[in-house]
C-alpha positions in Angstrom: -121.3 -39.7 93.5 -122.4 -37.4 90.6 -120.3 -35.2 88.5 -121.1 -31.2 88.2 -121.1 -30.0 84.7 -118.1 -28.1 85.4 -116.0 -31.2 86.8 -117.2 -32.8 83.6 -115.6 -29.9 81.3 -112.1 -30.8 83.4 -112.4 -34.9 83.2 -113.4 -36.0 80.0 -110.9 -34.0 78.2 -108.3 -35.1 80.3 -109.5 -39.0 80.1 -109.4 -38.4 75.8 -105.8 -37.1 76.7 -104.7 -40.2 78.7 -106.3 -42.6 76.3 -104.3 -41.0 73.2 -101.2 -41.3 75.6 -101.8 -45.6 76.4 -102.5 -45.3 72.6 -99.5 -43.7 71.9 -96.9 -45.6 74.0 -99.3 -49.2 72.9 -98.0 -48.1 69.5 -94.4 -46.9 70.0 -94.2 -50.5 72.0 -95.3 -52.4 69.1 -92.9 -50.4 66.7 -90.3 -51.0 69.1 -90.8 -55.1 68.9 -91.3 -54.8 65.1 -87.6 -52.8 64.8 -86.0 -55.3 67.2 -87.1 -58.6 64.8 -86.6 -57.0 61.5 -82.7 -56.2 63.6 -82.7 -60.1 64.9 -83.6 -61.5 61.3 -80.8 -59.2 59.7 -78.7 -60.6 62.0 -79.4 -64.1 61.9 -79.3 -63.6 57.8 -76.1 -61.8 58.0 -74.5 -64.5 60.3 -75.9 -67.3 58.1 -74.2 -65.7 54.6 -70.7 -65.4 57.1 -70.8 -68.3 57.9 -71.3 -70.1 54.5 -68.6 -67.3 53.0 -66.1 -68.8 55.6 -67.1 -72.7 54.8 -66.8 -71.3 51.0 -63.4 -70.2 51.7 -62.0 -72.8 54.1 -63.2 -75.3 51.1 -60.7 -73.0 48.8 -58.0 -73.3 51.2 -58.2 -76.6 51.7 -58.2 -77.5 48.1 -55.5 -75.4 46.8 -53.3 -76.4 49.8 -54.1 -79.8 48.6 -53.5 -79.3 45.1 -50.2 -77.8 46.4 -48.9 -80.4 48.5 -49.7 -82.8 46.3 -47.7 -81.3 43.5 -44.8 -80.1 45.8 -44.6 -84.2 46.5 -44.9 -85.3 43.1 -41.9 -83.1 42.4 -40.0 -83.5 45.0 -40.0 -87.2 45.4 -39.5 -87.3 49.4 -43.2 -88.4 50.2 -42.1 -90.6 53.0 -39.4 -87.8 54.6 -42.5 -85.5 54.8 -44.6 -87.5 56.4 -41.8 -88.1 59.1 -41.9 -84.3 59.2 -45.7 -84.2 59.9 -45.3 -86.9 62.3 -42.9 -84.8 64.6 -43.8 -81.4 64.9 -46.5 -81.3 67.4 -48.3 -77.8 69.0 -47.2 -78.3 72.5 -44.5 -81.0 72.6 -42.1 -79.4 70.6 -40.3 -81.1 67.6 -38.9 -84.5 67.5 -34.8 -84.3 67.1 -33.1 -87.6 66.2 -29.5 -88.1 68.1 -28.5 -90.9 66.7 -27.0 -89.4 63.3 
């Protein structure tokens, strides 16, 4: 099968034309892939510096309720009567009520 010089004019433009198209679409694929992991390592950094910010401030809380309690015992004096109060209020059961009094 042999190609006329006038069937030639029509198909190698059009083959330039498709490969600059597969080149095109090869590229936009690979920018494509490149945006969505520079996205995934944004994310994965941004979820990283959350986390640590909460453990940061959990640590905080913790500590100043502490530092709280532990004064709010030392002035009140009823150490034992709170831990009878920790003791008996429970999420789901409800709080403990003594009758015999």
């Amino acid at each position: 099968m042999s190609l006329k010089g006038i069937e030639l004019q029509i198909a190698i433009p059009k083959t330039f034309d498709a490969g600059k198209i597969a080149e095109q679409k090869h590229q936009q694929t690979q920018l494509n892939l490149d945006h969505a992991n520079s996205l995934m390592e944004r994310q994965a950094l941004k979820g990283k510096e959350t986390v640590l910010e909460s453990e940061e401030a959990a640590k905080a809380a913790a500590d100043g309720h502490r530092q709280e309690h532990n004064q709010g015992e030392l002035q009140n004096g009823d150490h034992q009567q709170n831990e009878e109060e920790k003791k008996t209020i429970h999420p789901y059961k409800g709080a403990f009520v003594d009758f015999t009094g």
